[in-house]
N, CA, C and O atoms as a printed pandas DataFrame, in Angstrom:
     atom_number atom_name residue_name chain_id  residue_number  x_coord  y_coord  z_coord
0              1         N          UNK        A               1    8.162   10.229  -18.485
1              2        CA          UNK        A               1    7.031    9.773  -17.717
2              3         C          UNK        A               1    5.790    9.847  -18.597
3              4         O          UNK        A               1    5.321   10.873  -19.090
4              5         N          UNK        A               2    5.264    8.434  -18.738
5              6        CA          UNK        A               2    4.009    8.770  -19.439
6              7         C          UNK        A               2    3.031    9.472  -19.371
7              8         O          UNK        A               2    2.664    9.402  -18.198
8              9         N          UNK        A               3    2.168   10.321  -20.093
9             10        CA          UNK        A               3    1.312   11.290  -19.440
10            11         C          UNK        A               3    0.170   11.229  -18.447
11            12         O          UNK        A               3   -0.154   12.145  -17.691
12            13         N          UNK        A               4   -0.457    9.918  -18.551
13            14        CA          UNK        A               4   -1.453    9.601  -17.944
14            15         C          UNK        A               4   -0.741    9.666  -16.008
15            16         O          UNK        A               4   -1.025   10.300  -14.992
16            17         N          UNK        A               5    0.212    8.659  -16.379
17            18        CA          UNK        A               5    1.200    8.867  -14.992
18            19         C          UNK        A               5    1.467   10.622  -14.700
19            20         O          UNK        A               5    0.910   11.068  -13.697
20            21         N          UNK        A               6    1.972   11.217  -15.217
21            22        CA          UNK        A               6    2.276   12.321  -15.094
22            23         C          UNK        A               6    1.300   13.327  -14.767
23            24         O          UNK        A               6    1.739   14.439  -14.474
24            25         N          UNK        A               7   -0.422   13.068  -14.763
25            26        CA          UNK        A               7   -0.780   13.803  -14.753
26            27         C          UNK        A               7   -2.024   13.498  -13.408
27            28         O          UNK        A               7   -2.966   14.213  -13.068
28            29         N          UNK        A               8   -1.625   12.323  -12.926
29            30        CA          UNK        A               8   -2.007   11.797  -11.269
30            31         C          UNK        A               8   -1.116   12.116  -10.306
31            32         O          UNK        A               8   -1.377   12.268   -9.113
32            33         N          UNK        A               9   -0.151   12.209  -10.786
33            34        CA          UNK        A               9    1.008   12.799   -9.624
34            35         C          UNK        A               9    1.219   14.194   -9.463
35            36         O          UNK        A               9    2.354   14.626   -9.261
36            37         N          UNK        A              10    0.559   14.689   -9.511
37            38        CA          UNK        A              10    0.717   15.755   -9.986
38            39         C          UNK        A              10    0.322   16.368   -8.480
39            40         O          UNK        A              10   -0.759   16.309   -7.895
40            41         N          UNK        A              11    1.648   17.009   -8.039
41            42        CA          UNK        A              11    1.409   17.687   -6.230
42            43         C          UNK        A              11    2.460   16.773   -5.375
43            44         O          UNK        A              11    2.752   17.016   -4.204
44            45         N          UNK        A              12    3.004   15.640   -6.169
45            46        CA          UNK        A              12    3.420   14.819   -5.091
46            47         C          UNK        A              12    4.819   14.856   -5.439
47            48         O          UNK        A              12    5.489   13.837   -5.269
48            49         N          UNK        A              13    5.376   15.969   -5.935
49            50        CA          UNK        A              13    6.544   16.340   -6.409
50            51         C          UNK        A              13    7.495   15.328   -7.549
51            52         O          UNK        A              13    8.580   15.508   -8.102
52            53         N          UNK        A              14    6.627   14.359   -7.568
53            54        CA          UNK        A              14    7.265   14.029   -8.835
54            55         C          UNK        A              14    7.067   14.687  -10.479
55            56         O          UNK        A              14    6.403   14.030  -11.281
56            57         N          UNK        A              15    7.541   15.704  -10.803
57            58        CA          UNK        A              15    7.828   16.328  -11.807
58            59         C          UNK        A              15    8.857   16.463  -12.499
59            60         O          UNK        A              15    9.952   16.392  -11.941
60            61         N          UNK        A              16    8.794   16.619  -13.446
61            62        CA          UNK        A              16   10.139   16.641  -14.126
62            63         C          UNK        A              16   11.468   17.127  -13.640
63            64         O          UNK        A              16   12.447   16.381  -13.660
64            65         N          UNK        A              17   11.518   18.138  -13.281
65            66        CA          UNK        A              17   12.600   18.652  -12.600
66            67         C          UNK        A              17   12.886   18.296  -11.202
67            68         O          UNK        A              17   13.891   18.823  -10.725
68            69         N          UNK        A              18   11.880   17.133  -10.091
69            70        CA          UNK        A              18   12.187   16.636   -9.393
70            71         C          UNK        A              18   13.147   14.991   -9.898
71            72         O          UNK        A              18   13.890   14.323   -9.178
72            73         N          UNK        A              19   12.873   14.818  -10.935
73            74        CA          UNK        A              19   12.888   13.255  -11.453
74            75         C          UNK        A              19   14.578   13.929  -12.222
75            76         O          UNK        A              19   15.421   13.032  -12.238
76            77         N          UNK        A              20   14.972   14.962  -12.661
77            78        CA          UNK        A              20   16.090   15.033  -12.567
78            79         C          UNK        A              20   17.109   15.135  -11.725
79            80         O          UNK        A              20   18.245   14.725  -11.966
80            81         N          UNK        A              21   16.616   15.890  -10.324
81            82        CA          UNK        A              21   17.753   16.141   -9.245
82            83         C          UNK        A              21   18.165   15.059   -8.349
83            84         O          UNK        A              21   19.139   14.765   -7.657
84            85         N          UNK        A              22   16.529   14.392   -8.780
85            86        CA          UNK        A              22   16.344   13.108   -7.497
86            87         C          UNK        A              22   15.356   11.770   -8.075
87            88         O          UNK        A              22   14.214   11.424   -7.773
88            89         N          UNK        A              23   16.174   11.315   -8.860
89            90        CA          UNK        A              23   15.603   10.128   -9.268
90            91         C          UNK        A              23   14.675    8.595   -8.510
91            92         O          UNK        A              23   13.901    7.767   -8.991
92            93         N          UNK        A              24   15.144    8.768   -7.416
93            94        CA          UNK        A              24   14.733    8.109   -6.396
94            95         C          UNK        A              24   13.670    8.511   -5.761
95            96         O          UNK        A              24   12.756    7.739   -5.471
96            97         N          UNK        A              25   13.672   10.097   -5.396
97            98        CA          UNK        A              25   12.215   10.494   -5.012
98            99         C          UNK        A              25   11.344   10.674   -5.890
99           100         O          UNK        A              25   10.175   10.562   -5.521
100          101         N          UNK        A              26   11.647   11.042   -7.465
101          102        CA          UNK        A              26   10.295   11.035   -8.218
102          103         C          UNK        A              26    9.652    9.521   -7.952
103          104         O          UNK        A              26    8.463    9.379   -7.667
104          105         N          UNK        A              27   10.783    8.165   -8.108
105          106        CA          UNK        A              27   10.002    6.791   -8.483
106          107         C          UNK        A              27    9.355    6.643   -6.803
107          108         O          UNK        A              27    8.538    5.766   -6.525
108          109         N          UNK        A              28    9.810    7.528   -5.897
109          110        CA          UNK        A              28    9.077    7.192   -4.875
110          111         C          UNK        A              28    7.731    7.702   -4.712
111          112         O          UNK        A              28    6.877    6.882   -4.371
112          113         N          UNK        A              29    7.537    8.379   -4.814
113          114        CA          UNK        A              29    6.436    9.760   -5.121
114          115         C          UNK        A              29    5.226    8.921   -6.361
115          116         O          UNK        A              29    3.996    8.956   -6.334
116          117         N          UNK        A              30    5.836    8.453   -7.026
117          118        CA          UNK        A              30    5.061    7.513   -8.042
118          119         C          UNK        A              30    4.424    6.224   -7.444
119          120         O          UNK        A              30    3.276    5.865   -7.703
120          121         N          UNK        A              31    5.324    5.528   -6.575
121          122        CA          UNK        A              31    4.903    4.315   -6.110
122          123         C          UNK        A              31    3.964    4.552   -5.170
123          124         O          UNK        A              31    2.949    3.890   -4.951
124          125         N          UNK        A              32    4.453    5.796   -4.471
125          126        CA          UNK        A              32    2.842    5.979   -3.395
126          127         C          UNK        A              32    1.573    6.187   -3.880
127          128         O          UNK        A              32    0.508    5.777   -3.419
128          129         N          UNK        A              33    1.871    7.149   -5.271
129          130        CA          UNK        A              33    0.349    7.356   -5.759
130          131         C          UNK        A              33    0.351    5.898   -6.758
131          132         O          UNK        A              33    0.161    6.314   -7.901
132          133         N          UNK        A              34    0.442    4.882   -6.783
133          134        CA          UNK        A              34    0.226    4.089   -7.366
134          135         C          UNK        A              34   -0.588    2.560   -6.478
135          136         O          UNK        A              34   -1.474    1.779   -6.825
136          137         N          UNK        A              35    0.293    2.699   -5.185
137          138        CA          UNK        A              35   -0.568    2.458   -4.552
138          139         C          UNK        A              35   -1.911    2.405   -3.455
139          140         O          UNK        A              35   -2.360    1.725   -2.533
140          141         N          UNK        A              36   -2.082    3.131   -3.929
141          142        CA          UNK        A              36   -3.426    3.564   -3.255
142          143         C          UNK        A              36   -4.459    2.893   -4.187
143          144         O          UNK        A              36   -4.806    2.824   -5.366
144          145         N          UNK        A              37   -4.726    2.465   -3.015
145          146        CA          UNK        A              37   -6.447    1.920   -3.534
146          147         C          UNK        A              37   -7.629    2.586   -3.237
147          148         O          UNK        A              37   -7.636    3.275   -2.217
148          149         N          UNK        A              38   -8.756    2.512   -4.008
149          150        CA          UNK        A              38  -10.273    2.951   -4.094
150          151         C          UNK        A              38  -11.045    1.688   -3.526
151          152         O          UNK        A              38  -10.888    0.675   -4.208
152          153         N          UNK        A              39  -11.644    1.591   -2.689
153          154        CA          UNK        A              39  -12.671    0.982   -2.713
154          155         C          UNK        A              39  -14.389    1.745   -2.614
155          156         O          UNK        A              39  -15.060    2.423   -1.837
156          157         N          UNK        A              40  -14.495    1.101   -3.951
157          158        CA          UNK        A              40  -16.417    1.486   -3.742
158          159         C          UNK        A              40  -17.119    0.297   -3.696
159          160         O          UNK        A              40  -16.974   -0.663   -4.454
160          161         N          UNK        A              41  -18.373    0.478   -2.182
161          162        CA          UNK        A              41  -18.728   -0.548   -1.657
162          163         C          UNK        A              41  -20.356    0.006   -1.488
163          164         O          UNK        A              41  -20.727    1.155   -1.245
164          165         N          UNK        A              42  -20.872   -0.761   -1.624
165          166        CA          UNK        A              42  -22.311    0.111   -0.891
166          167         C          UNK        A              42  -22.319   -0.497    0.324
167          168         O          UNK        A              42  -21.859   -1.558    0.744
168          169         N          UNK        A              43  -23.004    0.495    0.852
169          170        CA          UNK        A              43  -23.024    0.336    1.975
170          171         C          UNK        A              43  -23.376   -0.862    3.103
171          172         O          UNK        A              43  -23.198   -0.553    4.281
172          173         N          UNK        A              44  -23.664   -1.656    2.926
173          174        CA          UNK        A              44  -24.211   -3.069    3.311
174          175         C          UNK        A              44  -22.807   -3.835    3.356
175          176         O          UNK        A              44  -22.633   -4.624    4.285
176          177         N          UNK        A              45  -21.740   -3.640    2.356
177          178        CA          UNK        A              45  -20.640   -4.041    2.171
178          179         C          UNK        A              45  -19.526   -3.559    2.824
179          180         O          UNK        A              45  -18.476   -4.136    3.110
180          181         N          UNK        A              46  -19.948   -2.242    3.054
181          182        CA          UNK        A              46  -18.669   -1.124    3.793
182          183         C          UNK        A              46  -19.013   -1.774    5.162
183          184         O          UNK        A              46  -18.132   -2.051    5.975
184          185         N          UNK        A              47  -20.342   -2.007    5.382
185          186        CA          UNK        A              47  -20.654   -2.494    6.935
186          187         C          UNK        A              47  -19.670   -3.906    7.451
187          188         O          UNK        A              47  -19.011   -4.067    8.478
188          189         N          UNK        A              48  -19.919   -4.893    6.156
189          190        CA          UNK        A              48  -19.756   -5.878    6.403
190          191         C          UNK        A              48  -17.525   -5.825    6.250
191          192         O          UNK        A              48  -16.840   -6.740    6.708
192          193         N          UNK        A              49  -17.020   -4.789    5.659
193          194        CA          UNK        A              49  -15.602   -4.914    5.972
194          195         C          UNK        A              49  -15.416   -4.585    6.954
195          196         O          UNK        A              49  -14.798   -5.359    7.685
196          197         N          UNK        A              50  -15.960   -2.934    7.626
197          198        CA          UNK        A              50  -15.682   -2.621    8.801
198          199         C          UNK        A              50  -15.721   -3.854    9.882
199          200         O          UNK        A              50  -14.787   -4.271   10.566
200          201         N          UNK        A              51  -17.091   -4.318    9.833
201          202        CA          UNK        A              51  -16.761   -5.562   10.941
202          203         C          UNK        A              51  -15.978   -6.925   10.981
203          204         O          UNK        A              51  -16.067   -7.882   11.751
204          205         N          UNK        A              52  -15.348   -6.736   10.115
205          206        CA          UNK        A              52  -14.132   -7.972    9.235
206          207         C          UNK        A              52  -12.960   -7.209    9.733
207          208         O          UNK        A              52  -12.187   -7.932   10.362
208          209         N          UNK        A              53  -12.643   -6.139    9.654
209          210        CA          UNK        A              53  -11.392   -5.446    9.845
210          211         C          UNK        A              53  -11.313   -5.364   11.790
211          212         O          UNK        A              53  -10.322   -5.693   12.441
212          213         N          UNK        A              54  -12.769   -4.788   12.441
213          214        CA          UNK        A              54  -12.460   -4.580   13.625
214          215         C          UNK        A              54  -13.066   -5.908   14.481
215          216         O          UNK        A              54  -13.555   -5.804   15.606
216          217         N          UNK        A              55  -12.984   -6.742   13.987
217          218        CA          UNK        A              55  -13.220   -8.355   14.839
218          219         C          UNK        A              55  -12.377   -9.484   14.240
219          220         O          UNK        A              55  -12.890  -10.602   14.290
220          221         N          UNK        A              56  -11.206   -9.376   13.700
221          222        CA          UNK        A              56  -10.495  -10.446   13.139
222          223         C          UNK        A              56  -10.329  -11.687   13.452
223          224         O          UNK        A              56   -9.937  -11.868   14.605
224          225         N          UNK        A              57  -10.510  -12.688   12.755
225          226        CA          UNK        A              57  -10.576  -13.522   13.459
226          227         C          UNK        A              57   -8.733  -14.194   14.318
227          228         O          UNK        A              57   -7.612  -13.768   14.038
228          229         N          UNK        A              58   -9.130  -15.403   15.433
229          230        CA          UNK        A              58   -8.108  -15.883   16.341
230          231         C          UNK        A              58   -7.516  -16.396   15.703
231          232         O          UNK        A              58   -7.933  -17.219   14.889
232          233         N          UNK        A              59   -5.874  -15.942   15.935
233          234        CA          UNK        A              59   -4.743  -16.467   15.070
234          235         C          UNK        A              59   -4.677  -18.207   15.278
235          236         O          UNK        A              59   -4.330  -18.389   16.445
236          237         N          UNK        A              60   -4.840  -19.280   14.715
237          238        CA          UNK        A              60   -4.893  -20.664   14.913
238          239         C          UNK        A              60   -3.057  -21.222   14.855
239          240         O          UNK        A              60   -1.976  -20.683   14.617
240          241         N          UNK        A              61   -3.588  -22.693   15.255
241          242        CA          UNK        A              61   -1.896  -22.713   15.584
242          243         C          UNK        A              61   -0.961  -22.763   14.840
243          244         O          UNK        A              61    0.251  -22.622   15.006
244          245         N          UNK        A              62   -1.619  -22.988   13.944
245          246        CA          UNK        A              62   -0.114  -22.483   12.412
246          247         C          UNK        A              62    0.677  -21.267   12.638
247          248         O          UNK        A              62    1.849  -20.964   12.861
248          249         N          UNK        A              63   -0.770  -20.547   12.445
249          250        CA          UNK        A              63   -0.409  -18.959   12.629
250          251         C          UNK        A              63    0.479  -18.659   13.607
251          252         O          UNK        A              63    1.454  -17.987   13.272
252          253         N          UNK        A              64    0.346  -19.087   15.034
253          254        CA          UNK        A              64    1.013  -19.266   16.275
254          255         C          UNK        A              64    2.493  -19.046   16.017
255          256         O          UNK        A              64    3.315  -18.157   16.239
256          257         N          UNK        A              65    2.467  -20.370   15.391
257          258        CA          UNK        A              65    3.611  -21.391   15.056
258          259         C          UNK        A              65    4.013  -20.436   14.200
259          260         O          UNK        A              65    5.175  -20.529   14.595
260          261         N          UNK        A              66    4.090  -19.492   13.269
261          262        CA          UNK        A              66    4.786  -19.037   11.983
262          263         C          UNK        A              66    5.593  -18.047   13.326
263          264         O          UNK        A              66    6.721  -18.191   13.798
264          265         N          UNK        A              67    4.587  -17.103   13.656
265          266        CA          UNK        A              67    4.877  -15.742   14.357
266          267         C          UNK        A              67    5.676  -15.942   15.329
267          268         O          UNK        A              67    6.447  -15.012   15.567
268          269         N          UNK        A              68    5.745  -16.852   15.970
269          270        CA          UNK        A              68    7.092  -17.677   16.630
270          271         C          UNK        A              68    8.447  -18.161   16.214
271          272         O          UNK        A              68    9.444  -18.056   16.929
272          273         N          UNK        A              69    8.437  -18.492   15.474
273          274        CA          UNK        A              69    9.347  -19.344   14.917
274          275         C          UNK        A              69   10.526  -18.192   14.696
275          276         O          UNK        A              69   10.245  -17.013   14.478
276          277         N          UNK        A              70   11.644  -18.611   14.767
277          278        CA          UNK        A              70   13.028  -18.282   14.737
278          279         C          UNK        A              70   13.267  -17.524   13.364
279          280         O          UNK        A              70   13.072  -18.424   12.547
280          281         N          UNK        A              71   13.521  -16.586   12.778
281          282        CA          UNK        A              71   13.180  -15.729   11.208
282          283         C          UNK        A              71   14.579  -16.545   10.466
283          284         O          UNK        A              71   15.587  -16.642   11.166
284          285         N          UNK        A              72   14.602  -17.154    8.957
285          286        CA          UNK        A              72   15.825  -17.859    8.186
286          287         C          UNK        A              72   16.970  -16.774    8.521
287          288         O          UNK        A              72   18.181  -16.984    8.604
288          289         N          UNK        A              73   16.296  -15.599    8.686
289          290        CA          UNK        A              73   18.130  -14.618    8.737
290          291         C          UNK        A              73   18.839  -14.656   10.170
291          292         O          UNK        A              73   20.003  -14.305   10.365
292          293         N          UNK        A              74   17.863  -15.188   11.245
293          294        CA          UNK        A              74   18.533  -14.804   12.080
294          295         C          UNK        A              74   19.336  -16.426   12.673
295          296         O          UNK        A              74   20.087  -16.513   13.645
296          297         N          UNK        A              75   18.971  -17.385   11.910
297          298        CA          UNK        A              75   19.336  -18.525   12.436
298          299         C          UNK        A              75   21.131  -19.079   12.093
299          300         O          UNK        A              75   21.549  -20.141   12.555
C-alpha cells in the first residue's frame, strides 16, 4: 500500500495485517476513505447548494418515463 494511501486510512482498519487476513476488507476500508468528498464553499455558495439539494427540481416526462419503465433484467 502506498504510503500516502496508507497513511489516510489510518483507523479504518485497513492495515497491514488487516489486508493480510482479509483482503477484501482492507480494499473496502480504502474505497470508503477514498470516497469521500470535501467540499469548500463560502458561504453564499453553501446557501445556494443547500437550497438546490432541499427544493429539487420536478421530475419531467423523460424522467417519468425512465423510472417507470420495465428494468433490461427483468424483461
Amino acid at each position: 500500500m502506498p504510503k500516502r494511501l496508507r497513511s489516510s486510512v489510518k483507523g479504518t482498519g485497513a492495515d497491514a495485517a488487516t489486508a493480510r487476513r482479509s483482503p477484501a476488507a482492507a480494499t473496502r476500508s480504502i474505497d470508503v476513505v477514498l470516497d469521500q468528498r470535501l467540499f469548500v464553499l463560502e458561504p453564499d455558495q453553501h446557501r445556494t447548494l443547500m437550497q438546490v439539494l432541499d427544493d429539487p427540481v420536478e421530475p419531467g416526462p423523460k424522467l417519468r418515463w425512465l423510472l417507470h419503465r420495465t428494468p433490461a433484467w427483468q424483461k
